[in-house]
C-alpha positions as CSV (number, residue, x, y, z in Angstrom):
1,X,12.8,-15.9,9.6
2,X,9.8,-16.8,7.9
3,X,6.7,-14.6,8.3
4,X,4.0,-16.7,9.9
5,X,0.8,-17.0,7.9
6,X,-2.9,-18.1,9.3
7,X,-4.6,-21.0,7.7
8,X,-7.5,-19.0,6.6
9,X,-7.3,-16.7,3.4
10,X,-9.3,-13.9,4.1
11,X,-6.8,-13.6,7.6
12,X,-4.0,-13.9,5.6
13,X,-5.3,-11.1,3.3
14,X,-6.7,-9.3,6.1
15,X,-3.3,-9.4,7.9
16,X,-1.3,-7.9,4.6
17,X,-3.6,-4.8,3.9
18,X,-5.9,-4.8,6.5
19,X,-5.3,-0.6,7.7
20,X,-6.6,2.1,6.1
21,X,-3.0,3.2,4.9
22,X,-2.2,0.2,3.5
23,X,-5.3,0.4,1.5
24,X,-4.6,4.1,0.4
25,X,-1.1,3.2,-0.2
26,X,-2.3,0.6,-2.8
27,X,-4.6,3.2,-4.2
28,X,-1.4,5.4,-5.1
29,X,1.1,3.5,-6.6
30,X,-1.2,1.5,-8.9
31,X,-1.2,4.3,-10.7
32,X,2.8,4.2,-11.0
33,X,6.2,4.9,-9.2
34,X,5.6,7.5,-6.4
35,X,8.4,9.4,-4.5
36,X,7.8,9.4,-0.3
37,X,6.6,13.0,-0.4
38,X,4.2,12.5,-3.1
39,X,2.1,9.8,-1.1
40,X,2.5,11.6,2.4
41,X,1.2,14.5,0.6
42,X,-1.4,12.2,-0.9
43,X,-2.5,10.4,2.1
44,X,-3.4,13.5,4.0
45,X,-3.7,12.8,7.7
46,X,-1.0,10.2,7.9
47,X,2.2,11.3,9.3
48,X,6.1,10.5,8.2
49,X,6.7,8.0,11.3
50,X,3.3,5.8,9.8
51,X,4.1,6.1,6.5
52,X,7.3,5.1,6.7
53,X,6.7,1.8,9.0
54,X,3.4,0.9,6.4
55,X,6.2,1.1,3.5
56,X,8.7,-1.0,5.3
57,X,6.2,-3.3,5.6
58,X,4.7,-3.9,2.5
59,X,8.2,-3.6,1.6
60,X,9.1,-6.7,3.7
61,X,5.8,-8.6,2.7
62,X,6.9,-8.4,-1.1
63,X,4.0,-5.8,-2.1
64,X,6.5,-3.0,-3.3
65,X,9.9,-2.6,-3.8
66,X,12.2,0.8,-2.4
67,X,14.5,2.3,-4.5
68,X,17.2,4.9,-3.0
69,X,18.9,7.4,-4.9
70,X,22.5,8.3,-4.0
71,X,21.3,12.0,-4.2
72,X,21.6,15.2,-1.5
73,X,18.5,15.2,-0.5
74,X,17.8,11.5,-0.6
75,X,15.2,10.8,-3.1
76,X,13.4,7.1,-2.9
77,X,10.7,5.5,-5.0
78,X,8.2,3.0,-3.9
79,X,6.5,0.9,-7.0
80,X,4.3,-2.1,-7.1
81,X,5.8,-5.7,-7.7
82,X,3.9,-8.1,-9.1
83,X,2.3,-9.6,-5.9
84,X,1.4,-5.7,-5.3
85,X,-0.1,-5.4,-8.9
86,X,-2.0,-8.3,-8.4
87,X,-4.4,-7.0,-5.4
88,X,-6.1,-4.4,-7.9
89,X,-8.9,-6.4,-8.4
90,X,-9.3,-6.2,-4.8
91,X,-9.2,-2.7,-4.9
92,X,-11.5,-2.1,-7.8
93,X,-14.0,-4.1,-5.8
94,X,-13.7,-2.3,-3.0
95,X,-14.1,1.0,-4.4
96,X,-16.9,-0.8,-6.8
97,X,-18.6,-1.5,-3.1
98,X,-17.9,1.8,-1.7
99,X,-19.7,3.4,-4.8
100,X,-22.9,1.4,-3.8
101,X,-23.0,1.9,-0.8
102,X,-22.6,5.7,-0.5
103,X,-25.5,5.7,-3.5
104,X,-28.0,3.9,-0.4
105,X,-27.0,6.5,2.3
């Protein structure tokens, strides 16, 4: 089933990363491959159930990819794909803003 996509960009955009974890999550693996644990312990506030279902979805939207160790305990790593890579101008920008903008308040 094909994932339905509004006509307008920004939406589009807006409807891929547009919550705060998905944001963060982008944040953390540009950097490189992160285990689950390291990102729920780098997100702070956000618990397993969220993280989990914000993964799964970038997973499913082509932004990352999952990959499952056939170990006791289960170790998984989430990393970038290319689609993923390609939103850090996006992110610099943003921070770039947020910079600005706590220099004014």
């Amino acid at each position: 089933m094909e994932k339905y996509l509004p006509s307008c960009p920004v939406e589009t955009s807006l409807l891929l990363i547009g919550n705060k974890w998905k944001i963060l999550i982008l944040r953390d693996l540009l950097s490189g491959t992160k285990r689950f644990g390291e990102l729920k312990k780098s997100l702070g506030g956000i618990t397993q159930k969220v993280l989990t279902a914000n993964l799964r979805s970038m997973e499913a939207d082509g932004l990352l990819t999952r990959k499952i160790y056939a170990e006791v305990p289960p170790k998984v790593e989430y990393t970038l794909t290319r689609t993923g890579i390609s939103l850090k101008p996006v992110l610099d920008a943003l921070g770039d803003w947020g910079k600005d903008y706590q220099s004014v308040r």
